[in-house]
N, C-alpha and C positions, 0 to 999 in steps of 0.2 A: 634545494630548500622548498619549492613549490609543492615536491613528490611529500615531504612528511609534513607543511602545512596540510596538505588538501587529504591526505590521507585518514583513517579510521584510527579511533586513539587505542593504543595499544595495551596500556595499562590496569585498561578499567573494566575490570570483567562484570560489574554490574552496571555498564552503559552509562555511567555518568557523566558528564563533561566536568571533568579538574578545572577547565577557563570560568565555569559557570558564576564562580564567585565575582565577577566585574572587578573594579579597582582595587578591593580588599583582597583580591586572590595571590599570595606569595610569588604564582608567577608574573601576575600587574607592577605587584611592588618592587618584583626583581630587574624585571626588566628596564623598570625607570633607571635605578642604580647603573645598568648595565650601558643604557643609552647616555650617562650623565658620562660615565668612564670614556667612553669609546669618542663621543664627543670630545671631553677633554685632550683624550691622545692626538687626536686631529689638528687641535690646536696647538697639544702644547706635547711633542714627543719626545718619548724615554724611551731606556734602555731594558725595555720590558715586552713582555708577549701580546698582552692589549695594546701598544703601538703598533707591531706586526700587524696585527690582524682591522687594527683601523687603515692601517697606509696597503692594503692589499690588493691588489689588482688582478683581475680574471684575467682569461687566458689573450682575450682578443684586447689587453690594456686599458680595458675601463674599468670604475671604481666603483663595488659593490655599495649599495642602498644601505645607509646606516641600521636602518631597520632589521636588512639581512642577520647585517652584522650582530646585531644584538641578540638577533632569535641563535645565532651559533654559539653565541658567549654562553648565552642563558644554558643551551642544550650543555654543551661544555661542562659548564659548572657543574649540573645538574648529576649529568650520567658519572662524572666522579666524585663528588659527595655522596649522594645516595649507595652506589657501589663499595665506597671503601667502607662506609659503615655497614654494611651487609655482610662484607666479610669479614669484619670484625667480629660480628654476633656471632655470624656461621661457626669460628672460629673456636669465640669461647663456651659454643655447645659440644666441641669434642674435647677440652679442656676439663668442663666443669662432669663430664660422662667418662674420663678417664684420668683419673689423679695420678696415676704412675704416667702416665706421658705430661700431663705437666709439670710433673718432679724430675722428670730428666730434660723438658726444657728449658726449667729455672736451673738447672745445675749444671745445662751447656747452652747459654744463649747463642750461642754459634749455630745451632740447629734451627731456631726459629723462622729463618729464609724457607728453609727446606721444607718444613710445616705449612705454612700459609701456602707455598705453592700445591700443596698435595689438599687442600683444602679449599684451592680455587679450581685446582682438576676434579676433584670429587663431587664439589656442591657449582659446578661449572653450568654452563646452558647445555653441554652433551652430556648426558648421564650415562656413559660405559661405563664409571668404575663402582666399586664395590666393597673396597676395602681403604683404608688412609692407613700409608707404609712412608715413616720418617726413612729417609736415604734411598728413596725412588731413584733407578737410573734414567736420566733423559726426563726427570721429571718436568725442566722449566718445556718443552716442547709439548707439556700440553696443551688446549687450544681456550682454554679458561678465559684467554684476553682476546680471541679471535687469532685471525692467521693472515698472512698476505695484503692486500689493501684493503683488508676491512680490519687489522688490527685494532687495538682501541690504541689510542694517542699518548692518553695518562697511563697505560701499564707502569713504566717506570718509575713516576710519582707513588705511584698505588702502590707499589713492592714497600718502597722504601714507609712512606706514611705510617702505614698499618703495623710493619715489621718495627719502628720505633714505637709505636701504642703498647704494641705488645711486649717489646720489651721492660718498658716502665711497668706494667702491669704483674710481669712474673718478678722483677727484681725486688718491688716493690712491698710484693705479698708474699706471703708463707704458704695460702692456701684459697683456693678460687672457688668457691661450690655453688650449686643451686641453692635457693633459697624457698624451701621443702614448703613454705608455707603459702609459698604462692604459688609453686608445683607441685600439690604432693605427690602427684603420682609421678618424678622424675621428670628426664627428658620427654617423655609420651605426649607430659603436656605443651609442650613447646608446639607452634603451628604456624607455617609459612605464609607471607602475604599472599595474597589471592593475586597474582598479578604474573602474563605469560611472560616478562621481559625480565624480569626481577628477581632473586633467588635471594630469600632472605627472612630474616624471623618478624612476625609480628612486634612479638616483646619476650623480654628474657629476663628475669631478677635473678641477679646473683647476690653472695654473700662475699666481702674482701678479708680476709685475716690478713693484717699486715705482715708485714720481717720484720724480725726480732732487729735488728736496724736501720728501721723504718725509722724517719726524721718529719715531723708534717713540714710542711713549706713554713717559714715565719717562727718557727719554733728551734731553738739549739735543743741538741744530743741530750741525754740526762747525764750522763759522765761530766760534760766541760760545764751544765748548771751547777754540778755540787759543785764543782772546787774555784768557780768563781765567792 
């Protein structure tokens, strides 16, 4: 914890300090949240992951410095929220760039897994590939989530997360596009955070057509309104 305190920040390729905002900064506010959780476990423990990680003990049996603890939760949090949305974007920039592959993954949601994996080797931190091929053999061994003890922890949250987004997203809709008016020139315009650690799109406006039965949330079917 010392090594990525004390180290050079990674993220900011125009040298700014992200902490610079003082108390109002997301990561000040988080952190409180984080130290109130961790606290409470201490006090009062569940059957949950932030108990673990409050009642944990270093190797030689002493009890990490709350503060530690916090600065990991925060990181925790942080490197899987930011990532899952990133490959969400990544995602539906090869979606909204090819509409016969989204037409064959709303008409076999069974392939979805296999996609997002070829989409995390593709747009990964190694950039060997070249092409995105639905039914890659040995695709999950690419190194997308890292390898060996540097794995990333959340991969398996991440799989899962994303791949039910996406599922609501193709069932839900007919048809996924850019939104020509805030792209016109296409994908071209799309352009990636300026950041070495990060792989992911600044912004993306798409267009939703729904499915022909599509339901809003709070609203009945139009068939069962008539014949009430």
């Amino acid at each position: 914890m010392d090594a990525i305190a004390s180290g050079p920040i990674p993220w900011a390729l125009d040298g700014t300090d992200p902490m610079s905002g003082g108390a109002e900064h997301p990561f000040a506010i988080m952190g409180k949240y984080f130290y109130g959780y961790l606290a409470d476990r201490r006090a009062n423990p569940r059957d949950d992951i932030l108990t673990e990680c409050a009642h944990a003990k270093y190797n030689d049996g002493t009890t990490p410095e709350i503060y530690d603890l916090v600065q990991l939760g925060m990181f925790m949090f942080g490197a899987g929220q930011d990532t899952s949305a990133k490959l969400l974007g990544n995602s539906m920039k090869y979606l909204v760039e090819d509409q016969e592959l989204q037409s064959r993954l709303r008409a076999e949601p069974k392939l979805i897994g296999a996609f997002l994996e070829e989409v995390l080797r593709i747009e990964g931190s190694t950039n060997d590939p070249n092409e995105l091929i639905i039914g890659r053999k040995k695709v999950v061994e690419h190194v997308g989530f890292g390898r060996g003890k540097h794995v990333c922890a959340g991969a398996p949250l991440a799989r899962v997360e994303v791949r039910v987004i996406m599922e609501k997203f193709l069932s839900m809709t007919s048809k996924i596009a850019l939104d020509l008016e805030k792209h016109p020139n296409g994908v071209a315009d799309l352009n990636y955070e300026p950041s070495f650690i990060i792989r992911g799109l600044e912004r993306m406006h798409i267009k939703l057509s729904p499915a022909d039965d599509f339901v809003a949330p709070g609203k009945r079917p139009a068939a069962a309104a008539a014949t009430l």
